[in-house]
N, C-alpha and C positions, 0 to 999 in steps of 0.2 A: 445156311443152305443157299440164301441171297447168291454171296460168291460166288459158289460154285455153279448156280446156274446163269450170270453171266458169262462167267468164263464158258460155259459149254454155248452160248448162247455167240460170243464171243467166235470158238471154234466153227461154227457151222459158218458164220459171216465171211468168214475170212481165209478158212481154211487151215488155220494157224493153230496151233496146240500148245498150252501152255503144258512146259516142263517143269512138275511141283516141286520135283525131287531136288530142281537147282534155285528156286525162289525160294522169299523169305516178306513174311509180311510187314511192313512201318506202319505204326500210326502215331497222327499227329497231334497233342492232347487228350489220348487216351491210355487208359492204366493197364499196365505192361498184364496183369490179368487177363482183360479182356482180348491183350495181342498175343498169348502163348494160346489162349482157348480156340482163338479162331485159327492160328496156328495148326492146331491140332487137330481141327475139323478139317482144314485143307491138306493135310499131309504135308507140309511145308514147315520150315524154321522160321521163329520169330526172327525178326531183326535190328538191329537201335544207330540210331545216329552219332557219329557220323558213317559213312557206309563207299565202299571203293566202288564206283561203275566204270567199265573198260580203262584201269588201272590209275582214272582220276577220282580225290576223295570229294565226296559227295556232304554238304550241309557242314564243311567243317571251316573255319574261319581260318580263308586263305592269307590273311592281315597277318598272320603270328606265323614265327622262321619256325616252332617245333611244326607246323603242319605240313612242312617240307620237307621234313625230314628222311620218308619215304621215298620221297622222287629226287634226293639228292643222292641216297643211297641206292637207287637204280642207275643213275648216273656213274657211280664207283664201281657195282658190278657189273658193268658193261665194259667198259675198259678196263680191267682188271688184267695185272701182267699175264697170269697164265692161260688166258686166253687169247691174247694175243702170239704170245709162242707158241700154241697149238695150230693156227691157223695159218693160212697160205699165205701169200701176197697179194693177191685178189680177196681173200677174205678179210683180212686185217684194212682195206682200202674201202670194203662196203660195213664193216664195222664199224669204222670213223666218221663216215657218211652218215649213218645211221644213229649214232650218238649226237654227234656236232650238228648236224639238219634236223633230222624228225623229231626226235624227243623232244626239244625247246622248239618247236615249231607247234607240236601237237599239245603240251602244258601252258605254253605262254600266249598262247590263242586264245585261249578260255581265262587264266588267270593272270593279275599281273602280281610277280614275282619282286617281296621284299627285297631294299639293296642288300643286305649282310646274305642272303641268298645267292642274290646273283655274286656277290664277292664270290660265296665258296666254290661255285662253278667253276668263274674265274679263275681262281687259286690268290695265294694271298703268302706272307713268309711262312705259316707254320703246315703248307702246301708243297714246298720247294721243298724237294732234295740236296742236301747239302754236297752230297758227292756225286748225286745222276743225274742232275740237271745242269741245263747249262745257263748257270746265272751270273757267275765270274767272270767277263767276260765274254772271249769266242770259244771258250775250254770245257772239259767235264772233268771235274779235280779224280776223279776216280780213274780216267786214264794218264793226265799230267803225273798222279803222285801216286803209285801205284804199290809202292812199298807203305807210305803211310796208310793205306786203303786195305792194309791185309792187315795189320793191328788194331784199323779202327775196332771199338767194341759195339758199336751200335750203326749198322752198314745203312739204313733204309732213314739215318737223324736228318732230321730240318731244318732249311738253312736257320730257323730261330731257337734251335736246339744247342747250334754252335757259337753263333753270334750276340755278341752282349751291345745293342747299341746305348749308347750313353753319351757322355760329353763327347768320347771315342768308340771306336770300332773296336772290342777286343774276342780274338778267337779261344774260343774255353775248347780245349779239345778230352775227349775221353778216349783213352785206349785200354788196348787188352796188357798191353805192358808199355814201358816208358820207352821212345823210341829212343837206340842205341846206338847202331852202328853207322858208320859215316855217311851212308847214303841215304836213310830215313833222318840221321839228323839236318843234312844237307836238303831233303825238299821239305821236313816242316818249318823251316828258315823262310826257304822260298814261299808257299805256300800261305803261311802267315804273315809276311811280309806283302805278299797281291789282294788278301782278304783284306785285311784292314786298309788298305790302300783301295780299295772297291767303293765306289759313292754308294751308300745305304741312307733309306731314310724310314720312316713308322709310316708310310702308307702302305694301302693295300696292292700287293704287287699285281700285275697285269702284264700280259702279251702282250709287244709294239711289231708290226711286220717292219721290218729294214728295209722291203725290196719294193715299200707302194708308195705314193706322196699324197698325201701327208702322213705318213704311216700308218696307213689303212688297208687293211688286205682284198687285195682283189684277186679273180680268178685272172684276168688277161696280165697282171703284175709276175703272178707266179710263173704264167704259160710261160713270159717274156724269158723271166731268169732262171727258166730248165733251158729254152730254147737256145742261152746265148753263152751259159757254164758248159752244157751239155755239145754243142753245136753238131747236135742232131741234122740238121739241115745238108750240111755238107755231107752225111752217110748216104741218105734218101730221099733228099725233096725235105718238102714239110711233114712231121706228124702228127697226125688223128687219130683220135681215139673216136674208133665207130662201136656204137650202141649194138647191131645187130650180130658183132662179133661176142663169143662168151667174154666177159671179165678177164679170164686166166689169162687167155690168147693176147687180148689188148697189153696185158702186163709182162706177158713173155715178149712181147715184142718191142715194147720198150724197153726194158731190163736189156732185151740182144744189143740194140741200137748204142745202149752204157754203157756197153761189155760188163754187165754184172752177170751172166752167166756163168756158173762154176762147172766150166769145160776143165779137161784134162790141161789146156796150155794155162788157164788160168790160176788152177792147183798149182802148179809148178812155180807161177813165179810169185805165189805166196808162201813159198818153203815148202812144200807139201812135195813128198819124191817119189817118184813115180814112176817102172818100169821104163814107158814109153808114151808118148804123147800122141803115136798114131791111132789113127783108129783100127779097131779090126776087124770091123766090118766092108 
C-alpha cells in the first residue's frame, strides 16, 4: 500500500498520473514472488531484465553482437524493398534520411556498437547482391545479362553465393535449366570471364564515394557532381532546396529541371505510342 500512496502522493505534486495499465514493476535482488505480489497489488505487470525503454534495450550487455540483434533488424525493416516502392519520391528521400541519420545517431549516442556490428550495417559479401547490385564494376549483371537473369534460379543470391574465392576466382552458377541457346551462351562467356577478372579479396566489403578526396563522402562533393552531370545552372541559375517549400515540391522541381518528368513527349521517346503529344487542355 506504501506504493500506491506514493504514487498518489506523487500525482497531487506534479500533476502527473501514473498509467498502471502500461507499467510493469522491476526489482532488484528480490524474488520474483514478492515482484508478481506487489504486481498484483498495483494492478500492473511484473517485469524482468533485460527490458526495452523508447526502443533502446535496457540492463542488457551491449558488449555481445546477439544484443543487436533487434536494432539491426529494425534497420532491415526500414528499408525493406516494398516499401520503398510504395512510397513517393519525397518519401523514399526522408526514409533514407531517416535510417542513414537518426537511427545510428539516436543508438550509437548511448552505446558503442561491436565491429562485426557495425560490419553488418555496413554490408559485407554475404550482403551484396550478385545480380542487383553494382559491385562488378560500373554495371548491374541483371541488366548487362538479361537472358541469364531470367534462368537464374535463385534471383535475390549473394555475391558469396556465386563466388568461390580461392587460389582463384571461380563463378559456380545455379540455373533453372542449362543455358542453351546462342545468346545465353554468349553472355555466360562474357559474364564469367568479367567476374573472375573482377579484384576480390576476403575482407569485409564497404562503400568508397568516387566523387569526394579522399573518398570520403561529403554533402558539398555530391552538391558539385549533380550540379556539373546535371548542368542545372544553365536551365535557372543556381538550385536550392528551400526548407519551407513541402518535400514533394522541392523534388518535383528538380526531377522538371532532369527532365525526369513523365510528360506525354517523354513517353514518346521511350517507345511508349501515343495518340498525340498535345495537350488538351
Amino acid at each position: 500500500m506504501l506504493a500506491l500512496i506514493l504514487l498518489r502522493c506523487f500525482n497531487l505534486a506534479s500533476g502527473l498520473k501514473v498509467n498502471l495499465g502500461k507499467s510493469k514493476v522491476f526489482g532488484i535482488g528480490i524474488d520474483n514472488l514478492d515482484i508478481d505480489r506487489l504486481a498484483s497489488i498495483l494492478h500492473c505487470e511484473p517485469g524482468c531484465f533485460p527490458f526495452k525503454y523508447l526502443g533502446l534495450p535496457i540492463a542488457a550487455n551491449m558488449n555481445l553482437v546477439k544484443s543487436w540483434n533487434l536494432i539491426i533488424e529494425k534497420f532491415k525493416n526500414k528499408l525493406s524493398i516494398w516499401k520503398a516502392k510504395n512510397l513517393s519520391f519525397g518519401g523514399r528521400l526522408i526514409l533514407v534520411k531517416s535510417v542513414l541519420g537518426s537511427l545510428p545517431l539516436f543508438y550509437f549516442a548511448l552505446f558503442k556498437a561491436p565491429k562485426k556490428v557495425i560490419a553488418v550495417l555496413e554490408g559485407d559479401g554475404k550482403h551484396t547482391y550478385f545480380w542487383k547490385d553494382k559491385w562488378c564494376g560500373d554495371i548491374i549483371l541483371r541488366m548487362e545479362f538479361p537472358e541469364l537473369y531470367k534462368i537464374e534460379s535463385e534471383k535475390n543470391c549473394k555475391v558469396s553465393d556465386r563466388i568461390n574465392i580461392g587460389d582463384d576466382v571461380v563463378f559456380q552458377g545455379m540455373w533453372k535449366r542449362s543455358p542453351r541457346s546462342g545468346r545465353e551462351s554468349a553472355e555466360l562467356e562474357k559474364m564469367t570471364s568479367m567476374v573472375v577478372d573482377t579484384s576480390l579479396s576476403r575482407k569485409t566489403d564497404s562503400w568508397e564515394w568516387k566523387a569526394g578526396e579522399p573518398n570520403i563522402f561529403s554533402v558539398k562533393s555530391l552538391r558539385d557532381l549533380m550540379d556539373n552531370n546535371l548542368d542545372i545552372h544553365n536551365h535557372m541559375g543556381e538550385f536550392h532546396w528551400v526548407k519551407c517549400v513541402p518535400i514533394k515540391v522541392n523534388c518535383f522541381v528538380w526531377r522538371l529541371l532532369c527532365n525526369r518528368i513523365l510528360v506525354a513527349c517523354k513517353l514518346v521517346e521511350t517507345g511508349i505510342l501515343l495518340d498525340s503529344v498535345t495537350c488538351h487542355f
